[in-house]
RODRENBA-589807 format. One line per 3 residues: number of its first residue (from 1); for each residue x, y, z of C-alpha. Coordinates in steps of 0.5 Angstrom, whole numbers. Layout:
RODRENBA-589807
NUM> X:Y:Z; ...
This chain:
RODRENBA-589807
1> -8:-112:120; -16:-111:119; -15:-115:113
4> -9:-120:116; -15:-122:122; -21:-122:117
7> -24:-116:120; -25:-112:113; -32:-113:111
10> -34:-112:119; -35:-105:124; -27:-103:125
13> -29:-98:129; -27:-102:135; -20:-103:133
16> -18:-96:132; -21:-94:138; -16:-100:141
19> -10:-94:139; -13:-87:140; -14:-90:148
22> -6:-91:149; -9:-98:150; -3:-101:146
25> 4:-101:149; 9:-102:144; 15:-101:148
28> 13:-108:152; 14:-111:146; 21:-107:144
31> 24:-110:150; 23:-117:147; 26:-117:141
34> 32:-112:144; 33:-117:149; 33:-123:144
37> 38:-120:140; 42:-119:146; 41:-126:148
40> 44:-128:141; 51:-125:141; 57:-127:146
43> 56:-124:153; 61:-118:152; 60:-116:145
46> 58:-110:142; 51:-109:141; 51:-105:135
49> 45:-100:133; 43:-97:127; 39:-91:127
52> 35:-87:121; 29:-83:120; 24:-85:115
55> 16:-81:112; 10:-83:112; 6:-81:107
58> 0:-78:109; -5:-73:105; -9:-69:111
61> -7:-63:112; -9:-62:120; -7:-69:121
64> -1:-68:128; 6:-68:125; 4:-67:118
67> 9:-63:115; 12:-61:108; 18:-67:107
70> 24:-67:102; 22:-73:98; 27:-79:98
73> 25:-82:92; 25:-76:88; 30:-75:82
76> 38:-72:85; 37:-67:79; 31:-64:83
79> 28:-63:90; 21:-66:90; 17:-64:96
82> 10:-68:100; 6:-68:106; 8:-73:111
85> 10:-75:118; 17:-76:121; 18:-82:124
88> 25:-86:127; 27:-92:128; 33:-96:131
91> 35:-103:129; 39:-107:132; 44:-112:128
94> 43:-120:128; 51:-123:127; 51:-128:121
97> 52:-135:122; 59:-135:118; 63:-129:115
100> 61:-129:108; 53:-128:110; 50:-123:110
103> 47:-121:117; 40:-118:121; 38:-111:123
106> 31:-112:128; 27:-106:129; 28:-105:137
109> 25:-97:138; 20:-94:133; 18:-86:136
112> 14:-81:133; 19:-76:131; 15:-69:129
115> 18:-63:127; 16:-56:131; 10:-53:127
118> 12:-45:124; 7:-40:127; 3:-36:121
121> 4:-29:120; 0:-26:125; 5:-29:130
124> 7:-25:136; 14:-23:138; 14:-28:144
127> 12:-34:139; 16:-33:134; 22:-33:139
130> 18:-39:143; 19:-43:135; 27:-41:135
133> 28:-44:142; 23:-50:140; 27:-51:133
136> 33:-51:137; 32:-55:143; 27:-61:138
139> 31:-62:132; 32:-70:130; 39:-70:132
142> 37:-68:139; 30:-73:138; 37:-78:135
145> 41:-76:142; 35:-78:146; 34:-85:144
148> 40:-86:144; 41:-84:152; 33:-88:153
151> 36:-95:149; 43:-94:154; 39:-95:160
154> 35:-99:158; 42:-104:156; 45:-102:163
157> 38:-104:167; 37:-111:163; 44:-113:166
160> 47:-107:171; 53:-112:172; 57:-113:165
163> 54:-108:161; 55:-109:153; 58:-104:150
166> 54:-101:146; 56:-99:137; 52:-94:134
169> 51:-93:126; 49:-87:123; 50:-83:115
172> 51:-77:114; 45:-73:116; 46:-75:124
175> 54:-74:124; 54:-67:127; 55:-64:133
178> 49:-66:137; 49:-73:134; 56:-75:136
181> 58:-70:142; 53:-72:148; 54:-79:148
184> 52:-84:154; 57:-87:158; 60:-95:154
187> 58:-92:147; 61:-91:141; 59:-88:134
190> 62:-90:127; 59:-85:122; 59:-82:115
193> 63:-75:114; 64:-70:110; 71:-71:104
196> 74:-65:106; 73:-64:113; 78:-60:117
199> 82:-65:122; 88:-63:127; 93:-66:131
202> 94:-67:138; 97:-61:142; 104:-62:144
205> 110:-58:147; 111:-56:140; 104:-53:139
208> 104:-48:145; 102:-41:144; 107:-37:148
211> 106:-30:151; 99:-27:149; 94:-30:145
214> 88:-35:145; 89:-41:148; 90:-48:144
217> 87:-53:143; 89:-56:137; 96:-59:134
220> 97:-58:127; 92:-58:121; 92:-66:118
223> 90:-67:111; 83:-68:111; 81:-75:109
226> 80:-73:101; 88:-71:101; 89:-78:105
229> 85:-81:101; 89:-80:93; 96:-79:98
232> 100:-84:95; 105:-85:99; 100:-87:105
235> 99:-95:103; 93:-98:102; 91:-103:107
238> 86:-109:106; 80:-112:109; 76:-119:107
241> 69:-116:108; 62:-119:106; 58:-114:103
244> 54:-113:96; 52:-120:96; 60:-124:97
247> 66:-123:99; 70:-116:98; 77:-115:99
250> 77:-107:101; 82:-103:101; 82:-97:107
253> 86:-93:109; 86:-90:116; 88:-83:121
256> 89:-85:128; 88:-80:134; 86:-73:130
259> 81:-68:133; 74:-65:129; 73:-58:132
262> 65:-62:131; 67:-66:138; 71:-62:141
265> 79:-63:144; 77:-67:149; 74:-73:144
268> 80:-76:140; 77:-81:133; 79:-85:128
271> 78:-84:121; 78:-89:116; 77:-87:108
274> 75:-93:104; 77:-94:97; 71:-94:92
277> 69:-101:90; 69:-103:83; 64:-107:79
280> 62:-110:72; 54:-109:70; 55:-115:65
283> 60:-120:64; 65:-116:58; 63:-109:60
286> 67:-104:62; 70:-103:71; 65:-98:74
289> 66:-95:81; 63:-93:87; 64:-87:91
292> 69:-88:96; 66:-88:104; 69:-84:109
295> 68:-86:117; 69:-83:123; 70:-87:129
298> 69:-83:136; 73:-89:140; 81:-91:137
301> 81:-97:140; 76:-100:136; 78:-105:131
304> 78:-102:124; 76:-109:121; 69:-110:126
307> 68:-102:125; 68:-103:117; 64:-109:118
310> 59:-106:123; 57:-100:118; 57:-104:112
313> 51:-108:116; 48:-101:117; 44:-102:110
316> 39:-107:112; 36:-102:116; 34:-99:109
319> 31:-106:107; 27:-106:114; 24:-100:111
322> 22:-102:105; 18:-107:109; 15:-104:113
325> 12:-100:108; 11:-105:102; 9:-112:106
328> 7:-110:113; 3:-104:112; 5:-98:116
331> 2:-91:116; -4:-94:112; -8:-93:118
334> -12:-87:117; -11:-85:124; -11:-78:127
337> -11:-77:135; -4:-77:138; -4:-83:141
340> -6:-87:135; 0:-83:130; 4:-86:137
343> 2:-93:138; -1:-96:131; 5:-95:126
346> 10:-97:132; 5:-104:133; 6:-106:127
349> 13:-105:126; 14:-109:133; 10:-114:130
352> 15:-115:124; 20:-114:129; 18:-122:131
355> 16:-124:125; 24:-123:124; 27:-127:130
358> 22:-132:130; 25:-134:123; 31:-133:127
361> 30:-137:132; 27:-142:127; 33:-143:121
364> 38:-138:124; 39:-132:120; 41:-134:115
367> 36:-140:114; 32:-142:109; 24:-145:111
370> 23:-151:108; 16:-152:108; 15:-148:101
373> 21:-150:96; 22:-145:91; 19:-145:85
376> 23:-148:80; 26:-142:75; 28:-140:82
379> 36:-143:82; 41:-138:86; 40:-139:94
382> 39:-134:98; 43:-131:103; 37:-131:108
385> 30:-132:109; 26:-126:106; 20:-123:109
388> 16:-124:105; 18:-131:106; 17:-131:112
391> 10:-128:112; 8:-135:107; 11:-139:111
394> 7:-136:116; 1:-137:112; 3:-144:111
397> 3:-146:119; -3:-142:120; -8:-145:114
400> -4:-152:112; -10:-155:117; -15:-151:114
403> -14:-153:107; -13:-160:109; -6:-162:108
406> 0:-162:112; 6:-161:107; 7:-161:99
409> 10:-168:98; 5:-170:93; 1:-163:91
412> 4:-164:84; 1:-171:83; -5:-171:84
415> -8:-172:78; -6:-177:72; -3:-173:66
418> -6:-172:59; -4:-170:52; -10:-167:52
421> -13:-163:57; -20:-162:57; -20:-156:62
424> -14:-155:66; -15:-155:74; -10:-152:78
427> -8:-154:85; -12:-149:90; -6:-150:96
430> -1:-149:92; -4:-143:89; -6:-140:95
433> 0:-140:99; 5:-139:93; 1:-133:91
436> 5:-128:95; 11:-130:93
């Protein structure tokens, strides 16, 4: 941001004091951007969330939230471990403008989301047991939980009288107890679950206990999703899906109205097992497959076809992730007050945030500018506007003044040719603003 407003070679004192004051109000800038979103979809259709975790790195070791955290990008055969701080993000989804495009997420709430500090050695027995009870009641489903509840008024107070119903996307590591039970009103979740979880009928006539004994709340045992899944006598059925690039017939099957003992008797849910999507590395090589997905919906009315659809928008929330950290810059702010760790990465994220819908707003969500044409090794269209196109075209509308042009219709002959340069002379507008790409 320093750099991005010139200020790199001058006193940036002044800028960081701008975040350790609780000068800044990310959340103001939040409201927008959700609001934005909303006013792009029809009145009643779902608003649909995804929500995940992310680290910063950091190196300090007393700066707040700093902890030792399983690396992501470490190798599956081994559990590397860094310093880092715990943030968490939801993303709201931009619907495409027609079925064989990719969709948006646009980042709506970013938190701090730090993990509770473990006592030394000379704890006393009243602060280990404050810890447990801390650990207990602050883990990151129940931070998740509260996001979520926070964003469900914030939905209902920006249109009390038809309130949007309200999806929400999660992977495995929220799918749990706390992450799918204690859900506000109008609020539905489609998870990712285990293979082998063990799933009920519901209780009927047949399935009551008589005489003494415990009291049932669950029919008999279902086949758990893994057995459903390879079961051939449970047809396939198919759903024309856009994902990885194009269109895909994916074939699913489904378990309507079964019980988890992780939501309880009362919840009824929908599971939905996706058959594994083959793929070819090259032309001519060998049907590859990837592994198969296995969804849990908490409200059986939900179509099966827009349930798949809206979780396979889940990912984009990784791209978003990938940059705010490599484009944007988060978490490179040496910052060390509360206030500061709370408010400077959620600033910057909010800033990305409209950077995406103003693209949005300007060539649709899946619009290309046209200022910049692509170079021209760059054949194959992209489905949408990348980031950092968007931040070139930025650069362009900001210093096409400045460099003394307007547009690119000549900037290639601007100088007679020769066989037989004696010095070659590049064009500085067109290697200024193509520099970043």
């Amino acid at each position: 941001m320093l750099t991005t407003g010139g200020r790199q070679f001058e006193d940036w004192s002044a800028d960081y004091r701008l975040f350790s004051c609780a000068r800044v109000d990310p959340a103001g800038l939040f409201q927008i951007c959700r609001q934005e979103v909303a006013a792009k979809q029809p009145a009643q259709a779902p608003f649909i969330v995804s929500m995940d975790d992310t680290i910063l790195r950091k190196t300090g070791v007393k700066i707040p939230g700093v902890s030792w955290r399983r690396d992501p990008l470490g190798p599956p055969f081994q559990t590397n471990l860094v310093r880092a701080q715990r943030y968490l993000q939801l993303s709201a989804a931009l619907p495409p403008q027609h079925e064989a495009a990719p969709g948006r997420m646009v980042p709506i709430q970013f938190c701090h989301a730090p993990s509770v500090k473990k006592p030394g050695k000379k704890a006393t027995e009243d602060q280990i047991r404050q810890y447990k009870e801390a650990k207990r009641t602050q883990n990151l489903s129940l931070q998740g939980n509260r996001q979520i509840h926070d964003l469900r008024q914030k939905l209902d107070d920006d249109d009390p009288k038809n309130p949007r119903p309200l999806w929400m996307l999660f992977d495995g590591s929220f799918t749990n107890r706390n992450g799918l039970n204690n859900m506000p009103k109008n609020t539905a979740t489609i998870g990712r679950m285990r293979h082998d979880a063990k799933l009920f009928h519901p209780l009927n006539a047949n399935n009551h206990r008589s005489g003494a004994g415990r009291k049932r709340w669950y029919g008999e045992r279902s086949p758990t999703p893994e057995q459903v899944r390879k079961d051939d006598s449970i047809p396939w059925q198919t759903v024309d899906v856009f994902a990885a690039g194009k269109m895909h017939a994916m074939k699913i099957k489904t378990i309507p109205r079964v019980y988890w003992r992780v939501t309880g008797h009362e919840r009824p849910l929908r599971i939905i097992i996706i058959a594994p999507l083959a793929y070819r590395l090259k032309n001519g090589a060998r049907l590859l497959y990837r592994d198969p997905a296995y969804l849990v919906v908490t409200d059986p009315n939900i179509d099966v076809k827009d349930a798949v659809k809206a979780y396979l928008s889940r990912w984009d929330i990784e791209s978003n992730f990938r940059d705010e950290k490599q484009l944007i810059g988060i978490g490179q702010a040496q910052v060390r007050s509360q206030s500061a760790i709370d408010t400077a990465p959620a600033f910057a994220v909010a800033s990305y945030s409209l950077l995406l819908l103003a693209g949005a707003n300007t060539y649709g969500v899946n619009g290309l500018p046209d200022a910049l044409p692509p170079p021209k090794w760059r054949k194959k269209k992209k489905p949408r506007a990348s980031t950092a196109n968007l931040i070139s075209q930025l650069r362009y509308d900001l210093w096409s003044e400045a460099l003394g042009f307007t547009h690119f219709s000549g900037f290639a002959s601007g100088h007679s040719p020769s066989t037989k340069p004696e010095k070659f002379k590049p064009h500085l507008p067109s290697a200024v603003l193509y520099a970043m790409q």
